[in-house]
Residue, then its C-alpha position, 0 to 999 in steps of 0.5 A: x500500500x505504501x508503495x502504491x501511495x509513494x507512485x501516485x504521489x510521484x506520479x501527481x508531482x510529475x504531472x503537476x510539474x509538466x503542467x506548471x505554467x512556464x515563466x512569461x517574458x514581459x512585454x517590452x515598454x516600447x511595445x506597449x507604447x506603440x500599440x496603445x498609439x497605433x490602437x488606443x480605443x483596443x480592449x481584452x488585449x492579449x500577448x504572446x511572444x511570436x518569435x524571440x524578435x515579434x510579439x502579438x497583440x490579439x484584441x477587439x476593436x470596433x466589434x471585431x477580433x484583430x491581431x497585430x504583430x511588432x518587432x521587440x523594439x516597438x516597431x509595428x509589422x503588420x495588422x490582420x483580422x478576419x472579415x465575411x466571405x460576402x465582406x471581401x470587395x468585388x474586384x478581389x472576388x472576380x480575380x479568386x473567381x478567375x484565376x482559383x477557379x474550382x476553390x472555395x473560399x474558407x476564410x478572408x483576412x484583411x491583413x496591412x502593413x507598411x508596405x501593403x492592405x490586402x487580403x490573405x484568402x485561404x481557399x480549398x479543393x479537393x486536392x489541397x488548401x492554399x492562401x493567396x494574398x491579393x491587393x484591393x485591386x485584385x493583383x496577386x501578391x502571393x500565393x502558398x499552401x496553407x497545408x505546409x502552413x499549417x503544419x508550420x503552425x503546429x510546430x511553432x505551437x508545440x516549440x512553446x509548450 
């Protein structure tokens, strides 16, 4: 009985150890200060660290969900946040239509930046799923698949846990 108490006791210790919430870097000042310029009217905001050089903001605003990623010296890098599939403008829908033929939309992202406001479009068929992005003109800026994506996102997310 003793050494059935001694593994649970063991057992717990470890698994409360592996669940143990890992020490959170802060956010830095410059970061802070450049979000609370850029989205001062922002609430419920949430950080996380993107990398060891980005950090994310995710909040609302304006009754929508943003994200917001900058540089850890407070440089602002770039903006998203998902619209309706009837939001996306006509002359991005007729080059989706035209050049993605066959795909069907699963989610639309106004995304900007420095450079550029656009859209990211993740469409799929049954042969895979890829993202394109196309400017409000509907000038296609990039195209990749959301398959390696995704898989990339997962392997990000388990490098944090």
């Amino acid at each position: 009985m003793k050494r059935l108490l001694s593994l649970v006791v063991v057992v717990l210790f470890a698994f409360s150890a592996c669940n143990s919430p890992k020490h959170k870097e802060t956010v830095p000042e410059k970061v802070k200060e450049t979000f609370q310029k850029r989205f001062p009217h922002a609430k419920e905001v949430k950080w996380d660290k993107e990398d060891k050089n980005v950090w994310e903001a995710e909040f609302k605003s304006n009754n929508r969900e943003f994200s917001a990623n900058f540089s850890a010296d407070g440089t602002w890098k770039e903006t998203e946040y998902e619209i309706k599939i009837a939001e996306i403008p006509p002359m991005v829908k007729a080059t989706i239509d035209s050049l993605f033929s066959g795909y069907e939309i699963e989610e639309a992202v106004v995304i900007g930046n420095s450079e550029m406001k656009g859209f990211e479009v993740e469409l799929k068929n049954e042969k895979g799923a890829m993202i394109a992005t196309i400017s409000h003109d509907g000038k296609v800026l990039d195209k990749r698949s959301a398959d390696k994506e995704h898989e990339e996102s997962e392997d990000v997310e388990e490098d944090k846990d």
